[in-house]
C-alpha distance (Angstrom), angle and dihedral (degrees) to the residues before:
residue distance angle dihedral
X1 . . .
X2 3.85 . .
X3 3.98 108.6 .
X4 3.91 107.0 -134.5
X5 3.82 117.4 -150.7
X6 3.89 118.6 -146.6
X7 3.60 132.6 -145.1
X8 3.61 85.3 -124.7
X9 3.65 103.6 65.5
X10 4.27 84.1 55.8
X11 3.43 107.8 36.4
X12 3.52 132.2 63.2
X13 3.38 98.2 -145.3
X14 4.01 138.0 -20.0
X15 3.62 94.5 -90.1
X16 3.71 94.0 57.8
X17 3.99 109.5 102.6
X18 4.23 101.4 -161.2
X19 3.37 136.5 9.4
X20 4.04 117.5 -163.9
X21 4.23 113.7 -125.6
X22 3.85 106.6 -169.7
X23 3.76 108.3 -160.4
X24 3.80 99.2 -175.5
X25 3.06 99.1 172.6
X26 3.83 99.7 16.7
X27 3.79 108.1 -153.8
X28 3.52 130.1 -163.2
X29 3.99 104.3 -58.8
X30 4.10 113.4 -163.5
X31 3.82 115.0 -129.6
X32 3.40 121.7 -68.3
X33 3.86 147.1 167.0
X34 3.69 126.7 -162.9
X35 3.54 155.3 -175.6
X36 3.83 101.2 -103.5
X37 3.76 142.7 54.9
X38 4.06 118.8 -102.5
X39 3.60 132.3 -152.4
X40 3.53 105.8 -164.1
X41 4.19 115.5 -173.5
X42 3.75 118.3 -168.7
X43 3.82 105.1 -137.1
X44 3.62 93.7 177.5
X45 4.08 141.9 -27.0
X46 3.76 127.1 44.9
X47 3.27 134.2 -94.3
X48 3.68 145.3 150.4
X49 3.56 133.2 -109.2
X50 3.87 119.2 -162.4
X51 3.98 110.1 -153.2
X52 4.11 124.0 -177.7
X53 3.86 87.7 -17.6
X54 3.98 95.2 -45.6
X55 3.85 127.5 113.8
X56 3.94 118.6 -145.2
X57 3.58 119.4 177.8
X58 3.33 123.8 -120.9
X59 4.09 130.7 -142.5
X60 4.12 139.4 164.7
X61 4.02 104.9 -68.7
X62 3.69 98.7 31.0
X63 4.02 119.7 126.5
X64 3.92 122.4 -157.1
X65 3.76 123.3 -164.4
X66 3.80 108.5 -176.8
């Protein structure tokens, strides 16, 4: 089963427009979908990041919107 991520578990309320997620390290994370948009800016590493079925590799500098 798909996990599915909520704007409330990240955000204080509904009027709040970001909330900041450090992953440092970023482990493995299971698939997921959720409810909000995320800006996700590699600071340093690699990685990859699948999205609908696709794999993009990830390095320092890159900038996600999904």
């Amino acid at each position: 089963m798909i996990e599915k991520l909520s704007f409330k578990d990240f955000f204080k309320s509904g009027q709040q427009q970001f909330a900041i997620e450090p992953r440092v390290p970023q482990s493995d994370f299971p698939e997921h979908t959720h409810d909000f948009s995320e800006l996700v800016i590699v600071t340093e590493g690699r990685g990859r990041h699948i999205l609908n079925g696709y794999p993009h590799d990830l390095y320092k500098g890159m900038v996600l919107y999904i």
